[in-house]
N, C-alpha and C positions, 0 to 999 in steps of 0.2 A: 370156103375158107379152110385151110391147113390147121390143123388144131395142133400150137406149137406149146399146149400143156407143161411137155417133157425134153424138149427136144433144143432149144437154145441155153448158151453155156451160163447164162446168169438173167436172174427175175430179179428187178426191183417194184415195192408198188409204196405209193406214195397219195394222199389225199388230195382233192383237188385245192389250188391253192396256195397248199404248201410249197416246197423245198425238194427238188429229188438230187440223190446225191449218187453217183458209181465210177467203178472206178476196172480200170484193166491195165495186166501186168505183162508186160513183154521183159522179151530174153536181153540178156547182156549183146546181141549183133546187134540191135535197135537201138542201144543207149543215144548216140550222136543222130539219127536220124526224126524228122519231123515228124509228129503224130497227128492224125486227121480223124475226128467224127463223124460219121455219116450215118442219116438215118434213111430208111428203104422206104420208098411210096411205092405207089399201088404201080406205075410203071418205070420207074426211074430210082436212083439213088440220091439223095440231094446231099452234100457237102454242111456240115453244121460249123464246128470250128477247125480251127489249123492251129495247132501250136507248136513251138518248138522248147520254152519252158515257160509261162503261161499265155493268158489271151483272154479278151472278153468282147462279145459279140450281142448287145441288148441283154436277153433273160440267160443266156449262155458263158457258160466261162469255164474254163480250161487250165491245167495244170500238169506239166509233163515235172515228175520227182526223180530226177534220174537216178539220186544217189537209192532210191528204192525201187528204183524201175516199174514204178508205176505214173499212170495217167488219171487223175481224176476230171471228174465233169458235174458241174452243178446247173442245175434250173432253177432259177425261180420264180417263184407264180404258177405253175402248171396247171396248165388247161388238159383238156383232154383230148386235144388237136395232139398234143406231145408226146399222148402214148406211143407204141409203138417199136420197131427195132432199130436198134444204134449198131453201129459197127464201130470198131475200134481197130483204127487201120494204122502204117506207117508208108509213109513217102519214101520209096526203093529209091526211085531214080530222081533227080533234082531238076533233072528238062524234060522229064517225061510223064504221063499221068497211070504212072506203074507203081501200084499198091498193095501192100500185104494186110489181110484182115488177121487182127490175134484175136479178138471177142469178139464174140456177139451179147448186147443187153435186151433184154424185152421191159420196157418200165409202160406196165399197168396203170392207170389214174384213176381211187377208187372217190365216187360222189360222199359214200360214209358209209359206218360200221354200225349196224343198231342189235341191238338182243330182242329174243321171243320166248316165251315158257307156254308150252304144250301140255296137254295132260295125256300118259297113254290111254290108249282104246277110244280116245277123242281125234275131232277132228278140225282142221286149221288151214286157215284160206294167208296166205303170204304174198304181199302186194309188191312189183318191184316195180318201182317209178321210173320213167325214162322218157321223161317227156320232150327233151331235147331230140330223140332219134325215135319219132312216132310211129314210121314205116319200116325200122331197121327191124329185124332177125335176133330175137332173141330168147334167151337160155338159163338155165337153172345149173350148177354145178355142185355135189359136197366135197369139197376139199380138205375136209379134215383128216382122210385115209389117204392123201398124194393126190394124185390125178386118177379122176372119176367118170366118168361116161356123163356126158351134157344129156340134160332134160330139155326139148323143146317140143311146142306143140308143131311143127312143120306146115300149120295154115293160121295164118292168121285171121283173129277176127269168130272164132269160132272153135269152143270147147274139144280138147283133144283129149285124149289117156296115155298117156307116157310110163310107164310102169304102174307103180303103187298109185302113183299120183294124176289129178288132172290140169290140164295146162290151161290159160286163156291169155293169145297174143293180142292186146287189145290197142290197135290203131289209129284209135279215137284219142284216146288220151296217152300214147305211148309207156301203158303197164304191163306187163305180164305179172299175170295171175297166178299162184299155184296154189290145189286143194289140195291137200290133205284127206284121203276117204276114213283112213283109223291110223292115226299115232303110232308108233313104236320106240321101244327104248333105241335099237337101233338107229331112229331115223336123227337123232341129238347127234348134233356138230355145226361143225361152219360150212355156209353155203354161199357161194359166189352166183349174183345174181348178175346177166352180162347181156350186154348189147354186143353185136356185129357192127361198129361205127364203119370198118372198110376192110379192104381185103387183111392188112395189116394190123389193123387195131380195132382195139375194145376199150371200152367202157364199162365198169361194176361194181357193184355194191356188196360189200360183205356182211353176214346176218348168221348171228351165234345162236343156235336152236337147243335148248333145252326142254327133255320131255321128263316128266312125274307124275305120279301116281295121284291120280285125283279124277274128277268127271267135267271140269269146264274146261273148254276149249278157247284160245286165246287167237283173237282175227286183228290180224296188224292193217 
């Protein structure tokens, strides 16, 4: 899988459940022409909505604002089927299926947000649940510095070392595991905890790590 971290023009992330809302701005040549959504599967492109100044298609709905030349788009209910990249296209030609992409969006689906407090020189076993995707590939990230190098054990099923830290891909119950061998004030931030659902999309959890000076070690 392409690690598209850095590299598409806009991130949304949104909880499961909720509301995802985004939105892309094309040029004044586009004003009069129809704008189309499409999201990228794993072989194909699929067509989400069509608008020309709004639309609604089930959990989808559509808004071309011309007088701001922008397009917004809403979800509601988000599953995490929905992740994934959206394209934000407009309709060249009117008898032909000739498209211009302006955006690209990547919206994230996170399960939830929880906190943890470490103590330095201690040590801290962090449990990331994913038991919808038991056999899927997955990973540890800290995103509190931008875009970070993914922590993963690369076998599942069986205790790996990935830098500082030890991994356990566990298949049984679709957790990954991660040890902690000794705490550092360093290691305090936000870590994005993620499944490979497809070539396309992921699934994760976000977990705000706080480390202090003390000697107990806290096991989530």
């Amino acid at each position: 899988m392409t690690d598209s971290c850095c590299s598409v023009s806009k991130r949304v992330m949104v909880n499961i459940r909720e509301t995802a809302n985004f939105s892309c701005e094309y040029s004044q040549n586009y004003i009069n022409k129809s704008k189309i959504i499409f999201k990228e599967g794993k072989d194909s492109i699929e067509e989400m909505i069509r608008t020309y100044t709004s639309s609604k298609i089930g959990r989808f709905s559509g808004c071309d604002y011309i007088d701001k030349k922008l397009i917004t788009v809403r979800i509601s209910a988000v599953t995490p089927d929905d992740g994934g990249v959206y394209l934000c296209g407009v309709w060249i030609y009117r008898h032909s299926y000739s498209y211009s992409i302006i955006n690209t969006v990547h919206l994230h689906i996170m399960d939830k947000v929880s906190r943890a407090t470490g103590h330095s020189g201690g040590r801290m076993m962090i449990k990331c649940e994913h038991p919808q995707h038991k056999t899927k590939s997955k990973y540890i990230r800290k995103i509190s510095d931008g875009c970070s190098e993914r922590k993963n054990p690369g076998v599942q099923d069986k205790w790996m070392e990935n830098g500082d830290v030890s991994l356990y891909d566990g298949t049984r119950a679709g957790v990954l595991m991660v040890f902690f061998r000794e705490l550092k004030a360093a290691d305090a931030g936000t870590y994005r905890c993620g499944v490979n659902v497809s070539h396309y999309t992921e699934s994760f959890t976000e977990l705000q790590l706080d480390v202090r000076d003390g000697e107990e070690p806290d096991i989530l």
